[in-house]
C-alpha positions in Angstrom: -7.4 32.7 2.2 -5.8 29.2 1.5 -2.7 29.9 -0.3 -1.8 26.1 -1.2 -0.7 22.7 0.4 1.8 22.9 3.0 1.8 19.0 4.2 -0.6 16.1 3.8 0.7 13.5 6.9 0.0 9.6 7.0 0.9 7.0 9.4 4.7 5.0 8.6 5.0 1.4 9.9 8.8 2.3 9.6 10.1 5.5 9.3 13.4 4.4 7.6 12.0 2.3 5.0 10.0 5.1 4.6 12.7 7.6 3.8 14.0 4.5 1.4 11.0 4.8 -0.6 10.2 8.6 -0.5 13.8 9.5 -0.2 16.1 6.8 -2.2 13.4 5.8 -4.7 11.7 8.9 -5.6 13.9 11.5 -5.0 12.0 13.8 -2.3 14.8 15.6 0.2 14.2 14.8 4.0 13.6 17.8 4.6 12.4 17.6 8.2 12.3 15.5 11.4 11.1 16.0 15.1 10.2 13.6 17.8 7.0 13.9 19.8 7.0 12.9 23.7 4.0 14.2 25.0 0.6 15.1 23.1 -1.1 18.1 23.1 -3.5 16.6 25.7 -0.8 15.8 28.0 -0.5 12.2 27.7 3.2 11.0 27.3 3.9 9.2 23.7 7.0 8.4 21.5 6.5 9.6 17.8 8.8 10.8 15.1 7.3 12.9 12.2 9.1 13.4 9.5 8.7 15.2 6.6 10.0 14.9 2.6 9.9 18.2 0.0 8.8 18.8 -2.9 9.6 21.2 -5.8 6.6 23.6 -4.8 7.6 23.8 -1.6 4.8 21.7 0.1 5.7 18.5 1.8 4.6 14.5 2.4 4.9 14.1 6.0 4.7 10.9 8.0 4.1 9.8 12.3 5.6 6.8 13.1 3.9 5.8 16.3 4.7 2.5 17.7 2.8 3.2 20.9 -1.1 3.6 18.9 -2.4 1.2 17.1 -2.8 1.3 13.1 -4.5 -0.7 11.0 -2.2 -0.8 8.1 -3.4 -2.3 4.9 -3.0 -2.1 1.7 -5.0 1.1 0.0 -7.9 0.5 -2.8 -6.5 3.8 -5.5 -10.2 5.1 -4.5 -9.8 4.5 -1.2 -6.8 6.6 -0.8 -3.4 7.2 -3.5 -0.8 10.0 -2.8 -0.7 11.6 -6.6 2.4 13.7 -7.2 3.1 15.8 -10.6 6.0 14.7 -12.5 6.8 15.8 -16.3 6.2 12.8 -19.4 10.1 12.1 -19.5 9.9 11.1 -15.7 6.9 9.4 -16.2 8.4 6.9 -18.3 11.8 6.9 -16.6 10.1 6.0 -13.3 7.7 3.4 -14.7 11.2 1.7 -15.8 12.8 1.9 -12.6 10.2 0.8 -10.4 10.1 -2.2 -12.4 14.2 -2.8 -12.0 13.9 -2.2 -8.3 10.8 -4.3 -7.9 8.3 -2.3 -6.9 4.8 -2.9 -7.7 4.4 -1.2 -10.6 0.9 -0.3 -12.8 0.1 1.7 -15.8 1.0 3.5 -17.8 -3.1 4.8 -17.5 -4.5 8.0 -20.4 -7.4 9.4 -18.3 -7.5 11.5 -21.0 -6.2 15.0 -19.0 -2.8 13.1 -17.5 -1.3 9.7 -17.4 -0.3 8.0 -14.8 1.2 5.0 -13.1 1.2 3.4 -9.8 3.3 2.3 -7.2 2.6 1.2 -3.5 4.9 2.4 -0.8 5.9 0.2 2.3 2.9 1.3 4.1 0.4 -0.3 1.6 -0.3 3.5 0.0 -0.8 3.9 -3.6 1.5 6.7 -5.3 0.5 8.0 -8.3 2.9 9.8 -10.3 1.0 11.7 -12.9 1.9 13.6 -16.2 -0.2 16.4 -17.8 -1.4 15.7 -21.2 -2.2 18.4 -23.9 -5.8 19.9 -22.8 -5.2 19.4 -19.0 -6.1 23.1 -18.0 -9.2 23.0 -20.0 -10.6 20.0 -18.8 -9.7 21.3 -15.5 -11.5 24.5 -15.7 -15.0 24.6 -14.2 -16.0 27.5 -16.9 -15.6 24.8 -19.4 -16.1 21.1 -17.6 -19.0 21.2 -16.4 -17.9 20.0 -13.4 -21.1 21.1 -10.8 -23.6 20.2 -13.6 -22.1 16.4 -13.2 -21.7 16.7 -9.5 -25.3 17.8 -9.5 -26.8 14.7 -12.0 -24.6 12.4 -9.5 -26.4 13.5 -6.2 -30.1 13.3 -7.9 -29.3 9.6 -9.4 -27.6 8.5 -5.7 -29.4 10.5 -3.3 -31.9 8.8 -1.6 
């Protein structure tokens, strides 16, 4: 049985402006870092994965890996975004500061169930930091959403 996120890991450019960002800006603990010398294939390497905490005890992790290559670019938010739960109060705090620090900074965005608003980390990843709104559970609840029904329509109108 899956018992709940311990990690989701992503690729850094720069581990220390990564800790800046995750660490200095947002406010998750470094909770963790090891360096990798040899794969689990046997072929020698120099990587440093580190890891940042949050409240539930699950973490963000990120490999820097200067010796493979990356294509780092900046992330479409359907492509890929990083969303992270924060309460209203922080929501609004955080909008503010990420636009006195100069980060790119979007929203405030009512998708009806949470808002939300954007940043982009050094890497090029969209993070999303997201509030629920009244409703949340119920609109999250497949008894009551509909959720497969709209999955289903969605395959027989693009399936082909």
């Amino acid at each position: 049985m899956i018992k709940g996120l311990h990690h989701n890991a992503y690729r850094c450019r720069n581990s220390e402006e990564t800790r800046q960002f995750y660490e200095g800006f947002l406010g998750l603990r470094l909770a963790g870092a090891l360096t990798i010398g040899e794969s689990k294939t046997g072929r020698e390497t120099r990587v440093l994965h580190t890891f940042y905490e949050m409240d539930d005890g699950s973490y963000l992790a990120f490999f820097e890996a200067p010796d493979r290559d990356f294509d780092f670019k900046k992330q479409h938010d359907y492509d890929l975004h990083i969303a992270l739960e924060v309460d209203r109060d922080t929501l609004a705090s955080m909008f503010q500061r990420g636009k006195d620090e100069g980060f790119e900074t979007r929203g405030v965005s009512d998708h009806h169930f949470v808002e939300s608003i954007y940043f982009r980390d050094p890497n090029g990843y969209v993070i999303e930091l997201t509030a629920k709104l009244p409703g949340h559970d119920t609109m999250m609840d497949p008894a009551t959403n509909a959720a497969r029904k709209i999955l289903d329509e969605w395959q027989a109108e693009n399936s082909g």
